[in-house]
N, C-alpha and C positions, 0 to 999 in steps of 0.2 A: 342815451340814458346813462347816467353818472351811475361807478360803481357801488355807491349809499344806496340806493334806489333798486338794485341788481339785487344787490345784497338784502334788500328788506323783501324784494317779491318771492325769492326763494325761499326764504324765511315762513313767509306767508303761504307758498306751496308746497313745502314738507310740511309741515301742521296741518294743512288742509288737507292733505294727500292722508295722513295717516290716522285722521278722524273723520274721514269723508261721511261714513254710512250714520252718524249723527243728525245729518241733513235728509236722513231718505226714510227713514224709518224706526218706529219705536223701539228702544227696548227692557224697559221693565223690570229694573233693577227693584225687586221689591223688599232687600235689605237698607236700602237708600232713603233717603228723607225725601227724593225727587216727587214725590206725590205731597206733600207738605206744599213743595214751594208752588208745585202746578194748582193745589187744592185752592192756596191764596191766590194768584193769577184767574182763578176763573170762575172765585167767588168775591172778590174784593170789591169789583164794581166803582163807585165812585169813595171809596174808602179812603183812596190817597190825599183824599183833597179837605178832609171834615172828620173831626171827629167820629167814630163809629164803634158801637159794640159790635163784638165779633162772637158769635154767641156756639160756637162750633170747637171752641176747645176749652178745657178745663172749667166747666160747667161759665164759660163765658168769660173774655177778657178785653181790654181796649184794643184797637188792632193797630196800635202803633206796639204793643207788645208781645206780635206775633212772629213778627222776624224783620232782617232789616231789608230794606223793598227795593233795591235796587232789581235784581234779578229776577222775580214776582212780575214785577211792574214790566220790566222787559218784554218778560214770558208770553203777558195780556197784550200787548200790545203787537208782537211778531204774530202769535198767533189770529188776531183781527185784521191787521196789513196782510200777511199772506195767506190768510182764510186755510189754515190745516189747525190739527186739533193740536190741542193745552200741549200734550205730553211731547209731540214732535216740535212743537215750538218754544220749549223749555230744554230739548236736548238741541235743538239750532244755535240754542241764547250759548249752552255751554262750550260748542261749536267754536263759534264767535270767542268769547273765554279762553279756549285753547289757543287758539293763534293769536288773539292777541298779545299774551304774557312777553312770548320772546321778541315778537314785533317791536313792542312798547320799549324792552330792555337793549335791545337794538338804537333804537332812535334816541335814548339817552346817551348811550355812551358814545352812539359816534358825535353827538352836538358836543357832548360834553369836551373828548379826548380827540377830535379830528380823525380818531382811526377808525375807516370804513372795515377795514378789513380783523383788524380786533373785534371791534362789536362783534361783525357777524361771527366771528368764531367764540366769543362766550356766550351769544342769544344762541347757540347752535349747539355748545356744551349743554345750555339750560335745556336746551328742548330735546337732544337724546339720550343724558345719563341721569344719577339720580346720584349724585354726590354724597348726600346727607347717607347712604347704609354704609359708606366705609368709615361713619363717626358714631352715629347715634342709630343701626340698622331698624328698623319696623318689628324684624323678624329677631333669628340669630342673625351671626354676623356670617359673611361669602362677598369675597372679592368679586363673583357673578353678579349679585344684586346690583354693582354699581350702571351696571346695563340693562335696569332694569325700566321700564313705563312709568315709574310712581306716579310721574304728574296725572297724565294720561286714565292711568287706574282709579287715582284717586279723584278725580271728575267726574269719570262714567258711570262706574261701580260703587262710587263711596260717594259722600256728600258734601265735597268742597268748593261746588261752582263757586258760590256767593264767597269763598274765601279769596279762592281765584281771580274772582275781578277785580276785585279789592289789590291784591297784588298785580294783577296786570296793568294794573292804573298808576300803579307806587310808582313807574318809571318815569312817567306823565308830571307826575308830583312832583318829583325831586328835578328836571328840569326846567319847572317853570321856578320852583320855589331859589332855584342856582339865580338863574336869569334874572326873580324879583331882588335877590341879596343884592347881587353884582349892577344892574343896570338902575336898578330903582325908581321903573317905570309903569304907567297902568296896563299897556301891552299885556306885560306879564302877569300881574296882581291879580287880574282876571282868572285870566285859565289856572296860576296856579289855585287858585281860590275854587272852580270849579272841580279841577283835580284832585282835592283835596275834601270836597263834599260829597263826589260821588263815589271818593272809596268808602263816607264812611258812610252812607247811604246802603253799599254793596254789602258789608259786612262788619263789624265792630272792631276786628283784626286789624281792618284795615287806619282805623283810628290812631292804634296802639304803632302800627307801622311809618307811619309818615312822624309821630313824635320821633322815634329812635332814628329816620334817616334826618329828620332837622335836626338832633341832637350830634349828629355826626358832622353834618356840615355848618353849626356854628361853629365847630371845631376844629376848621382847617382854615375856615377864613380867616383873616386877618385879627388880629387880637382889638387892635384900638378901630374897630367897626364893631365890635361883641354887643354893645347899645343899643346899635341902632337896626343889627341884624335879631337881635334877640324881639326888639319892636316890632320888626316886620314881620316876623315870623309868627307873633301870638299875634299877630291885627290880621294878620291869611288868615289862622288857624280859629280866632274869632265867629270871623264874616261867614268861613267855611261850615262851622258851626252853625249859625244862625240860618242858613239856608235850611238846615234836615234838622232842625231843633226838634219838630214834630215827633219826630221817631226816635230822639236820641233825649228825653225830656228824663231829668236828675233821677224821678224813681225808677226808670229800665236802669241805669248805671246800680243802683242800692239794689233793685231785683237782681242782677249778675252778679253782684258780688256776693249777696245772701246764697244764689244758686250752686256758686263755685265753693262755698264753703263748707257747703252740705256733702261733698264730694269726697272720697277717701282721700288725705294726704295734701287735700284743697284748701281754700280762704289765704289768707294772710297772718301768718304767726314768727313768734321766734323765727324759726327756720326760714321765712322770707327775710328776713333782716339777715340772715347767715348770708344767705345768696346774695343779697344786693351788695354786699360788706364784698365775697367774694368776687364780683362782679365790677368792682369799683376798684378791686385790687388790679385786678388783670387791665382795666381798661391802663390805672395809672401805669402801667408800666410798658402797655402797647404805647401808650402817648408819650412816652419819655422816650422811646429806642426806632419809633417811627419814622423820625426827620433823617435819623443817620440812612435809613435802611433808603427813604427817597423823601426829593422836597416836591413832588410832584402834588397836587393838592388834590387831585379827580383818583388817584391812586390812593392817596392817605384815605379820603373818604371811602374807596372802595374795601383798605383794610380795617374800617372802624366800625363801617356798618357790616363787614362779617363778623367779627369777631363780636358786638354787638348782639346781630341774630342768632351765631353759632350760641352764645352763653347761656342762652335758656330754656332748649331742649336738652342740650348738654350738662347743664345743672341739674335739672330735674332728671334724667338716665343714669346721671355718673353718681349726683349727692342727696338725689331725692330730696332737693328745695327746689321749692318755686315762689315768684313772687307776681307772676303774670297768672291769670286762669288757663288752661289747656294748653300751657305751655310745649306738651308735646309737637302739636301741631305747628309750630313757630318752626318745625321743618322746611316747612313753603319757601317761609321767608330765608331762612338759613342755604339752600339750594339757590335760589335768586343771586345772590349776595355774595357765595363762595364761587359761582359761573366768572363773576366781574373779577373778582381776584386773583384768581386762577390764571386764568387767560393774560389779562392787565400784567400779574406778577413776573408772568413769565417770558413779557413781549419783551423789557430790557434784552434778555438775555437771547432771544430769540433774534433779535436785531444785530445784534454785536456776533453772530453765528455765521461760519463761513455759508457760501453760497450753494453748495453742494447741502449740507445738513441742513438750510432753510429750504432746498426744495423736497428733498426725503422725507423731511416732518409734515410738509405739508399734501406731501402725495399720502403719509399713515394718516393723516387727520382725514384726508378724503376718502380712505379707505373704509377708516373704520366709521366714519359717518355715514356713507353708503348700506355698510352691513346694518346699521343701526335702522336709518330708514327701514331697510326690508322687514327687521326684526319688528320694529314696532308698528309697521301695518301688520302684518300677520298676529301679531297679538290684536292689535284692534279688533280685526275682522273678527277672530274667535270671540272678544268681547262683544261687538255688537252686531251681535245676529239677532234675526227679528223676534219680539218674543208680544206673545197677546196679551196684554193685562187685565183685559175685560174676563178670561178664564182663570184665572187667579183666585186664590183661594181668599186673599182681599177683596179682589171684586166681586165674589160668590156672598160672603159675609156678609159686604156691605148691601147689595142687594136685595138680599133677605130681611137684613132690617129694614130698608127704606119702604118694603112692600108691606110687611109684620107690625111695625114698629113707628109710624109713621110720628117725626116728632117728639118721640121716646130718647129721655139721655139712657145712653148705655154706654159700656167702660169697655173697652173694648184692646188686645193684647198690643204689644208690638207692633211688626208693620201694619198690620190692619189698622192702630189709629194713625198712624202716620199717612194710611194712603185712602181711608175708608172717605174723607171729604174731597178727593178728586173724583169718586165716584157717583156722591149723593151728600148732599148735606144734611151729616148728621150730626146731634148735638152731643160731646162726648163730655166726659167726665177728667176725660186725659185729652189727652193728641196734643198738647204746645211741646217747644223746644227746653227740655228742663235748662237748658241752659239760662235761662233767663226768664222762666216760671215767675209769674205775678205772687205765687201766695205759694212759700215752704209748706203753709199748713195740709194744704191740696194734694202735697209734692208727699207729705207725710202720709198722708191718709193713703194714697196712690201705692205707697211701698207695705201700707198694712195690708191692704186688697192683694198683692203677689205675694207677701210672702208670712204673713202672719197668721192663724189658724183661724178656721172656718167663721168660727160664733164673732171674732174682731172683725173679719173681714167684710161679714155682714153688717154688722153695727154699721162701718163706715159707707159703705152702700146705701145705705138708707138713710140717713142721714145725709148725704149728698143726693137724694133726688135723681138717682140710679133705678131703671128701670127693669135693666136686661146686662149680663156679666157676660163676654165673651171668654171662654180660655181656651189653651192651645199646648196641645201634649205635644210627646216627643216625637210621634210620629209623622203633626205635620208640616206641613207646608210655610206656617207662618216663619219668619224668619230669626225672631229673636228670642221665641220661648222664656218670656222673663217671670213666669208664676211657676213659683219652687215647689205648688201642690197642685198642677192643673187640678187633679180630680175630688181636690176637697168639698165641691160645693154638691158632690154625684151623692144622690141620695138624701141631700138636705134642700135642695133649690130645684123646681120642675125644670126637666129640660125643654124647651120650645123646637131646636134645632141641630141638628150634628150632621156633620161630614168632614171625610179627610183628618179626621181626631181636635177640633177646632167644634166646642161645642156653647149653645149658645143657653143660660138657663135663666129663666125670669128673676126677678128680687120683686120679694111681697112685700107691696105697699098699700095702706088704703087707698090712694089716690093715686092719681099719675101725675097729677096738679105738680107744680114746685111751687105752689103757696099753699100754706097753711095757716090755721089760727090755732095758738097752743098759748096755755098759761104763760104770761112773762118771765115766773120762773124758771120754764122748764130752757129756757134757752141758754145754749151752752158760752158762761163767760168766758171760759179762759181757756188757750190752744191748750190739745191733749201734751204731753208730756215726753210723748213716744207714741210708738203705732198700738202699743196693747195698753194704753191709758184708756180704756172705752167706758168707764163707768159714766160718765158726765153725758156721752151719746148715746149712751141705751136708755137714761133716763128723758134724754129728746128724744129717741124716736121712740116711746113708749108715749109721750104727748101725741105724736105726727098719730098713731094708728088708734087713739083714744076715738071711738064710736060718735061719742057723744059732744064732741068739737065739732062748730059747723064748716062744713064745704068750703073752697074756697074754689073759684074759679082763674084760673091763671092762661093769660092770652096776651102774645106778643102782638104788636099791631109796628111792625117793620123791626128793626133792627135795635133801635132805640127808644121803643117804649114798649113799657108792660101793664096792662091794664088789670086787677084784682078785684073779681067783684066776690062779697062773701057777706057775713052780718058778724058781729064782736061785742063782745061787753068789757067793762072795765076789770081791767086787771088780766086783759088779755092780748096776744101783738097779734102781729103777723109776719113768720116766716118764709121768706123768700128764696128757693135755694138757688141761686144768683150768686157769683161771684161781688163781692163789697168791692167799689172804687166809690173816690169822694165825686166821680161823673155823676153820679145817681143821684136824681132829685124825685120829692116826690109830694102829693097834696091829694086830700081828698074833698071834691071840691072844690072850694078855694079857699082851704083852712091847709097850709104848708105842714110840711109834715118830717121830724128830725130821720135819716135813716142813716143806719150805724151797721156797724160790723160784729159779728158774734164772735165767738172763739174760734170755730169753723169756716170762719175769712168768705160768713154768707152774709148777705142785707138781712136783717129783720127791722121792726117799725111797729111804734104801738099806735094807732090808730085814733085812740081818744072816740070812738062809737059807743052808740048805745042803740044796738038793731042792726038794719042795712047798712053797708059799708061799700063804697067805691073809691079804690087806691088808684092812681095813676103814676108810676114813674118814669119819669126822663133819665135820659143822657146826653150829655151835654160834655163830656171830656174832662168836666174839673176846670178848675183857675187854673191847674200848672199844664194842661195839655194846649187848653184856649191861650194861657200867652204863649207857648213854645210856637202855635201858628201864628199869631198875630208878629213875632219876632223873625219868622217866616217869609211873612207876607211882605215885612218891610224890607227885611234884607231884599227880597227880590226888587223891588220896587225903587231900592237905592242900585242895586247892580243894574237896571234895564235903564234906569236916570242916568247912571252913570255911562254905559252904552252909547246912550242916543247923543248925549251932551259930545261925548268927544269924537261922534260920527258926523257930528255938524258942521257942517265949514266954516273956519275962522275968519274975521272980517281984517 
């Protein structure tokens, strides 16, 4: 066995050694989003393949705009192949994730630089320090942090598998996308094209990451190729597209950036042009003083893509600009990136070292990787001990509703909606990723309900088709405590349920229905203003609990249709409390029927009846979901053409 090969299997069994209990057993991080992603894996069904409402978060959204599916899809699929449950088969996926990162970063660098023995010693930096706390710390700052698990922490305990894979792939990417520059062959165009879909399949990070390693290495290659590699590079980055176009279709981009805006100190303003201005400064002057320093090109790249990743947690900590969203978290990428540097920088110098000092440093490097190993199993094991989720005060809540409740939207706090639909599906008011939230208005309403006073918070409740309010004091269990009055609703809303300080109280509505029929005027035009604009939705839901409006019956019949039976007269609609997408079609009869968006980002539709009324509406994804598949279907269709064509044997 060739020392490359040595050098990757260790690689692969200190990783596997120091997250082993991942593979054996749950545990229940219930501050974690890990019940989200398990929730999609084992209710998505054939969701990946077809447009599909998903009618389980934020009173229903597309479910390509529910998170990006590599990891999900994984999750479904490990756990049906090796027949154990959702949640051990989502911590296996992350498993997998952990060892792959330095594996991948490993097999770059030795193809790339022929050093077997470099690689393994920056895949081996990456995998037992955390570089990134002696620049931009988490915490305060401590020369101890630098030994500390970050990666490790941040996969098991926090929520960054799906960012993770995404960067464990980046090394994949940047190898093939070397190989398509330099040989300019289908060999390569392939995988790297595959490489380059599945990061961004795994995570959106992952998108933003392969442009800044391209952007690095049109920059070392040679100048009079800059054409034809800038060609190659948008025709991968194209086709790689066109495969996950589904899940990455124009409005989730405009939902991120409207989401990131909403954020303290977030969107793109002034201040991101400071940074980019900043950013373009430093770069020019790494690129002017780089050639002196080395003409090496896998080196150059390695100091462009740090200093690169380094500049945007680093802007955002040191100058509080950003011109990326969540820029802090570009930690990942910054750790990945300064391992290659580090190591690479210091091999000149390491080589040119008498032979005495080359063995001493490398007996401390084995030392202190030794210690490390020990160090971060025994943090693991503390981390993953077995914990029951099923006794959770998530799973207690959610059970309660699915037996109470059955079908009822309710809003429900923190981790509880993040973990309440791995338990039971339930139809929430909340539970998406604000990150990339279909409708600010939802997102608005969502923040009047925690933290605005009693009388708004109700308006917004009823008005959203809210059944049952969960909240969660200081005392308990839930993990995020985000309502600034849990107890404002005690003594104005019946309690139905309490325990552990996590109490559940009904919202009075005349119906349970999410249709109604109300005057066409009383429908609210235009979004509220703020969380305490409620005058326009007390005046709707003073229509919704009007006695003398008739009934509507409201009844899903699968996922994508909603069937409305009720009677209407002219001069009156029918509210739907439905999230609005242009997917929604609708006809009563066989008389088509316009349905539009209210101010409150719900369907409503006037009817045009006079007596009985049967509405029916579909979903169908919209024009712009239906060709993101159809541009889908062909790209695959040209890549498996393309496949077979050059598996052929030439005559």
């Amino acid at each position: 066995m060739s020392l490359g090969l040595l050098a990757a299997v260790a690689l692969v069994w200190i990783n596997a050694y120091i997250c082993r209990d991942l593979w054996s057993h749950p545990t229940a991080y219930m501050n974690s989003m890990h019940g989200f992603w398990i929730a999609l894996a084992s209710r998505a069904g054939d969701s990946w393949f077809h447009p599909v409402w998903w009618p389980y978060w934020d009173m229903g959204i597309p479910f390509e705009f529910t998170y990006a599916p590599l990891v999900p899809a994984l999750t479904a699929a490990w756990a049906s192949l090796g027949r154990v449950s959702d949640s051990l088969a989502f911590q296996s996926v992350t498993g997998v994730v952990y060892c792959l990162g330095p594996l991948s970063l490993f097999a770059m660098a030795w193809v790339l630089t022929r050093a077997p023995g470099a690689s393994f010693l920056a895949a081996l930096f990456y995998s037992l320090t955390a570089i990134t706390n002696l620049i931009v710390p988490d915490d305060r700052f401590s020369l101890a942090h630098f030994w500390d698990a970050r990666r490790f922490y941040l996969l098991t305990v926090w929520d960054d598998t799906p960012h993770a894979a995404a960067l464990a792939l980046l090394p994949f990417a940047i190898l093939f996308l070397v190989l398509s520059l330099r040989e300019r062959r289908f060999r390569y165009y392939i995988p790297a094209t595959l490489a380059i879909a599945l990061m961004a399949a795994a995570s959106q990070f992952g998108i933003i990451d392969i442009m800044l390693a391209a952007l690095c290495l049109l920059f070392v290659f040679r100048r009079h190729d800059y054409g034809r590699n800038i060609a190659v590079t948008l025709g991968l980055g194209a086709f790689a597209y066109a495969l996950v176009a589904p899940f990455l279709p124009p409005s989730l981009w405009s939902a991120i950036a409207q989401a990131s805006g909403t954020q303290p100190g977030g969107g793109f303003s002034l201040g991101s042009i400071t940074g980019i201005a900043v950013v373009a400064l430093g770069w020019a002057l790494v690129w002017r003083y780089l050639p002196r320093w080395t003409t090496d090109w896998t080196l150059q790249f390695f100091a462009l893509f740090a200093y690169l990743t380094a500049s945007i947690p680093i802007l955002f900590a040191w100058m509080n600009r950003q011109f990326l969203p969540q820029p802090g978290r570009y930690k990942f990428e910054m750790e990945l990136a300064l391992s290659l540097l580090v190591v690479f920088g210091l091999r000149s110098w390491f080589l040119r070292a008498p032979r005495s000092l080359q063995v001493t440093s490398i007996a401390l490097v084995v030392a202190f990787a030794g210690e490390q190993i020990v160090s971060h199993r025994k943090f693991a094991k503390i981390v993953l001990q077995p914990r029951d989720e099923t006794e959770t005060i998530e799973a207690r809540t959610t059970r309660w509703i699915a037996q109470n409740l059955p079908g009822a939207r309710v809003m429900l706090p923190g981790s509880i909606a993040q973990w309440a639909d791995d338990f039971a599906p339930i139809p929430q008011f909340s539970g998406s990723s604000w990150s990339q939230a279909a409708s600010q208005v939802q997102q608005r309403g969502l923040a009047a309900i925690l933290n605005s006073g009693p009388r708004q918070a109700l308006a917004w409740l009823q008005a959203y088709g809210v059944s049952a309010v969960a909240t969660s004091g200081p005392k308990s269990q839930e993990a995020w405590k985000p309502f600034s009055q849990p107890a404002k609703f005690e003594g104005l809303l019946p309690v139905l349920w309490r325990a552990d300080d996590v109490t559940i109280y009904q919202v009075p509505r005349r119906s349970n229905s999410l249709a109604h029929v109300v005057p066409a005027g009383s429908i609210v035009k235009s979004a509220p203003r703020s969380t305490d604009d409620v005058s326009a939705i007390e005046a709707y839901v003073k229509a919704l609990d009007d006695p003398s409006a008739p009934a509507a019956e409201f009844q899903w019949q699968g996922r994508n249709r909603i069937l409305i039976r009720t009677s209407a007269a002219a001069g009156q609609a029918i509210s739907v409390q439905v999230s609005y997408h242009p997917g929604w079609h609708a006809h009563s009869g066989k008389r088509p029927l316009s349905v539009k968006a209210d101010g409150l980002g719900l369907l409503w539709l006037e009817p045009d009846c006079n007596g009985s009324c049967d509405v029916q509406l579909d979903y169908d994804g919209g024009w712009e979901l239906r060709l993101c598949r159809y541009l889908s279907y062909a790209a695959l269709l040209l890549l498996a053409g393309v496949v077979v064509l050059r598996a052929m044997p030439r005559r």
